[in-house]
N, C-alpha and C positions, 0 to 999 in steps of 0.2 A: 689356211693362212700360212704364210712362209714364216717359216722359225725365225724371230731374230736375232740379230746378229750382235754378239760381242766384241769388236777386238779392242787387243790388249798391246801395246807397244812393248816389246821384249828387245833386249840387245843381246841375250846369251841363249845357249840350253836348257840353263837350270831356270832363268825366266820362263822360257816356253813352258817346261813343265811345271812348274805351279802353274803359271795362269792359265793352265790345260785343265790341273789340278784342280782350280779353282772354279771353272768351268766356264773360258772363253773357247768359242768354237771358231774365231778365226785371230789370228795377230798378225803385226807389219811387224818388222824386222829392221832393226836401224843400227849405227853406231853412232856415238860422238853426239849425247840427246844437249850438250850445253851448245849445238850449235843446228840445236832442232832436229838434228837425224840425219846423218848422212850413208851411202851407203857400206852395209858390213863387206867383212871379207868372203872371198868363197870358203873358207875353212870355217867361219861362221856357219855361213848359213848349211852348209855340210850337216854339222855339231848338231844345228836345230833338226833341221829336216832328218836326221835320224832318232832325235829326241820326242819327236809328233808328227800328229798324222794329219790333224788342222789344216784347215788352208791357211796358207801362209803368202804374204805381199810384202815383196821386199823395195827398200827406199830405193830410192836412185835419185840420189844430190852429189855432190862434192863437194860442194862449199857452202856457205851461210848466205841465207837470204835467194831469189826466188829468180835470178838472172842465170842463164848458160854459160859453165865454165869450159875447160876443157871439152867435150863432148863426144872428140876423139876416145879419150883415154876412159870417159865414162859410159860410153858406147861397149867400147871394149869390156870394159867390167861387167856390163849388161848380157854382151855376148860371154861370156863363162857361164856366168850364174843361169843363164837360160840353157846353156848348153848340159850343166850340172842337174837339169831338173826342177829349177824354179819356173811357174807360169804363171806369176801374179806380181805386180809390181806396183810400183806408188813413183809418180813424176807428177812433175808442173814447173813451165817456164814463162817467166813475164817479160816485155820489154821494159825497157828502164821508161818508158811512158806509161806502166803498169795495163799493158792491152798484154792479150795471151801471148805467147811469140811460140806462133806455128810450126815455125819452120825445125828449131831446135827440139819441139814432141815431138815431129813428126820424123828427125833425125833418129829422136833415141826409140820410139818405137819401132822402127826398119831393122835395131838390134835385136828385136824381140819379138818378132811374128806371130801370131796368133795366141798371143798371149792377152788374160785381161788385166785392167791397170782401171787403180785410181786416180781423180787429181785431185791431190793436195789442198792445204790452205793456203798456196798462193789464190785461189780465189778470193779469199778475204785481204786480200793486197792490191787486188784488182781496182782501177780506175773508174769501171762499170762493169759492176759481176754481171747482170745482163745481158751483155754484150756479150763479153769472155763465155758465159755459159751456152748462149746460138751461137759461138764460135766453137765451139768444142763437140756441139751434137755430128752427130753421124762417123766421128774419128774411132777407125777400128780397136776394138778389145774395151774403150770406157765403157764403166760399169757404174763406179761409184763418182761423187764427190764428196771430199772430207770439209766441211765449214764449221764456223762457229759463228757464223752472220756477219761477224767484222771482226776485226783486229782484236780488240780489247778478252773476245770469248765471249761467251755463248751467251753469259748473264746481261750483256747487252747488247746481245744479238739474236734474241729472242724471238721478237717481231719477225724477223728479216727470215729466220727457219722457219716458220710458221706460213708465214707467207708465201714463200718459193715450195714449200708443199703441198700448197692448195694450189700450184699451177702445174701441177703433177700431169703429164701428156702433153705437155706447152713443145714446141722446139725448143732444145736447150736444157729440158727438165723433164725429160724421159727416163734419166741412170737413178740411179739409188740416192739418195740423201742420206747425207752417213755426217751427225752429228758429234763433236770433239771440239777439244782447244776449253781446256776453262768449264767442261762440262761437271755439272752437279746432280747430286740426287735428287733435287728439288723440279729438276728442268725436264727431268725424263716422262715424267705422269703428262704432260705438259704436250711435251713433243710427241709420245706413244697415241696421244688423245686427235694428233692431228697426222695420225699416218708415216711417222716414222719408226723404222725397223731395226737400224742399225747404229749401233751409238760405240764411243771409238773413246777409249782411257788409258791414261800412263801414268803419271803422277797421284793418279787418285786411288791406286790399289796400289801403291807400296807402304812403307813403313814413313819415309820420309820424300826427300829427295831423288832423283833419278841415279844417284849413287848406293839407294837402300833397297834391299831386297824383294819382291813383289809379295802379297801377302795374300795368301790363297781364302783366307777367311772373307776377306775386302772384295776379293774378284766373285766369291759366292754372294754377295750380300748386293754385286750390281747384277748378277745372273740372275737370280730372283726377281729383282726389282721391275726387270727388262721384259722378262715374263709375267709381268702383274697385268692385268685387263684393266686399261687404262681408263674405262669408261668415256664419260666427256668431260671436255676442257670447260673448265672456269672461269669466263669471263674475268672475272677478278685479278686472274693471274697472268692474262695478256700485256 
């Protein structure tokens, strides 16, 4: 069985090592978490990647919320940080009709060739995640997608991860189901029981806020957890 997977959302070095510390074996990399994550610097992500050895996936937004901005200049930033040595990335663009808008991944992917990438919770913004998701199968390097079923997080999005994991080999639902946004220790027994591997945390292993320090004790207590033999799910808790 494939080991699952941690990650931990870091913005610095010293993040990365505790939540290394603490014992996540992958993180995404972001700056600017009050406007969801945008992407770091290359002296950033320099800082991490000589501070761990992790697989690491770095953001690529510039701006807040899930429309193509500049994409020159964020292309560009792409092309460094790949050029630097990063080969895992996190995108996702929507049209203002909330359908995927192809053309702008498909732009910023051509900066980043053979590389693999997540997409994002712009799925949970999406018009018809459905749709978006047989829109997104066969696009070079997807691996993962990040959800938490809808908007609100995972607590009432439940059903909706549950469910898109039992269409597991569907077109559309071949990548990895990588559960986050709102996730709890409660939801993990839950989702592990129905075949998911890979569960995605920021807020829930610090001290406080995205301004307080990451706390390796917390990042061991969801390491563990992730690792428990989930047995079967519970009726009850559907």
């Amino acid at each position: 069985m494939t080991e699952p997977i941690l990650e931990v959302v870091v913005t610095s070095a010293q993040e990365a090592m505790d939540a290394v510390a603490g014992g996540a074996n992958r993180l995404e990399l972001a700056t600017d978490m009050a406007s969801d994550g945008l992407t770091p610097s290359l002296s950033d992500f320099l800082r991490v990647r000589e501070a761990v050895t992790v697989p690491l996936r770095i953001m690529l937004r510039e701006s807040n919320g899930f429309q193509s901005a500049d994409l020159d200049r964020l292309g560009e930033a792409a092309s460094g940080l790949r050029a630097a040595g990063a080969d895992a990335f996190v995108l996702g663009f929507l049209t203002p009709e909330g359908t995927l808008d192809l053309p702008s991944v498909n732009a910023l992917l051509a900066s980043v060739p053979g590389c693999r990438w997540t997409f994002h919770r712009a799925l949970d913004h999406a018009r018809d995640r459905d749709a978006l998701r047989r829109a997104l199968h066969g696009l070079p390097g997807l691996d993962t997608v990040l959800t938490a079923g809808c908007v609100p997080g995972v607590e009432h999005g439940l059903d909706v991860l549950t469910s898109e994991a039992r269409r597991r080999g569907e077109r559309g639902y071949t990548v990895d189901l990588m559960a986050g946004g709102g996730l709890m220790t409660r939801h993990v027994p839950i989702l592990r029981a129905h075949g998911l591997n890979t569960f995605h945390v920021g807020t829930s292993v610090r001290h406080g806020g995205w301004d307080t320090p990451i706390d390796r004790a917390a990042v061991r207590r969801w390491r563990k957890l992730i690792e428990t033999d989930p047995g079967q799910p519970d009726r009850d808790d559907l």
